[in-house]
C-alpha positions in Angstrom: 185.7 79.0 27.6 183.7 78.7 30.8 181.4 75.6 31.1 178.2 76.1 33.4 175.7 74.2 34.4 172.3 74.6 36.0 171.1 72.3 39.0 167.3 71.7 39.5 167.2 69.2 42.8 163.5 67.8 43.7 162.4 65.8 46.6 163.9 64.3 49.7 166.7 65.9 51.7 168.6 63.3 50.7 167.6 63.7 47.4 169.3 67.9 48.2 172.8 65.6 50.4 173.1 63.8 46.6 172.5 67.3 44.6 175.2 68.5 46.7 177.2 65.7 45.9 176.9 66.6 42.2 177.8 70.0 42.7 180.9 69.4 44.3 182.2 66.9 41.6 180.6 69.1 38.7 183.0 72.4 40.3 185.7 69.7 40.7 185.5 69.4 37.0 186.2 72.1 36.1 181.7 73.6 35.6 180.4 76.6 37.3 176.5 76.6 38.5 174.6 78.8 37.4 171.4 79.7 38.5 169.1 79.6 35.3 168.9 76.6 33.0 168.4 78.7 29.9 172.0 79.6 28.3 173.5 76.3 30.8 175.6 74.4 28.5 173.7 72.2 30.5 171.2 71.3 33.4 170.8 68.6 35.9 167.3 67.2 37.1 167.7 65.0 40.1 164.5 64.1 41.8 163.2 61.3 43.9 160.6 58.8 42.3 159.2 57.8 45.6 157.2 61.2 46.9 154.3 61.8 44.6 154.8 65.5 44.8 158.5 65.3 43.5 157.6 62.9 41.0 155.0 66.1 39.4 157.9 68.5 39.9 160.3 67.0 38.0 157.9 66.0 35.0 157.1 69.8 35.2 161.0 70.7 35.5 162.1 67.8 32.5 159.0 69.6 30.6 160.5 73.1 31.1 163.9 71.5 30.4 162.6 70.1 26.8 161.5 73.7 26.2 164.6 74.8 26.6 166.0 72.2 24.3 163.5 73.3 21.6 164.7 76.5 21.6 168.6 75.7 20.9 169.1 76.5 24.7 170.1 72.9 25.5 170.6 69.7 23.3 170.4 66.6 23.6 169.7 64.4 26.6 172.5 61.9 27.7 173.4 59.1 31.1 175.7 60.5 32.9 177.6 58.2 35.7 179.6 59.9 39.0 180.4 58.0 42.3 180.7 59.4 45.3 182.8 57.7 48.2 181.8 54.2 47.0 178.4 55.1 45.7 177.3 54.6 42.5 175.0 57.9 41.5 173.5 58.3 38.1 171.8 61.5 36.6 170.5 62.7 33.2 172.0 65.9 31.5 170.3 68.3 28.8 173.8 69.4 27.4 173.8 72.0 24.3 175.1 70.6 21.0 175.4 73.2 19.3 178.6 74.5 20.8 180.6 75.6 17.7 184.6 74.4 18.1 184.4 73.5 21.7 183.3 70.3 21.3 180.9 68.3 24.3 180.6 69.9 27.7 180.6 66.4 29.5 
């Protein structure tokens, strides 16, 4: 079975260089983007706490991303750890649970 994923990047361009960074490890393991959250086995918020307007973007995109969860769309919320050429990055996924006989998709 195919395991997707959605990508919802806020902020900085480097905030987008480290989203793209993501993607290329997430298709490396084996996860296809998709380009809506809902039916994701899960979604990735990454967002920059420094620019006030990414900082109301991603409370508005974690918000929508709860929603989703509510709904049986996605489940629950775990840490999730990559590096990239020495460089530690760390992101939070909203991964469905509910997945019957396939087990986690992370």
């Amino acid at each position: 079975m195919e395991k997707t994923f959605a990508m919802i990047s806020l902020g900085c361009a480097k905030n987008l260089v480290n989203s793209e960074q993501m993607l290329y490890l997430l298709g490396e393991a084996g996860y296809t983007l998709v380009p809506e959250a809902e039916g994701a086995d899960f979604a990735v918020v990454n967002t920059c706490g420094f620019i006030d307007a990414a900082k109301s973007e991603a409370i508005d995109a974690i918000l929508e991303m709860a929603e989703l969860k509510k709904a049986g769309k996605l489940g629950a919320l775990k840490d999730v750890k990559m590096t990239w050429n020495g460089q530690f990055t760390k992101f939070i996924t909203a991964e469905k649970t509910n997945t019957a006989g396939t087990g986690s998709a992370g």
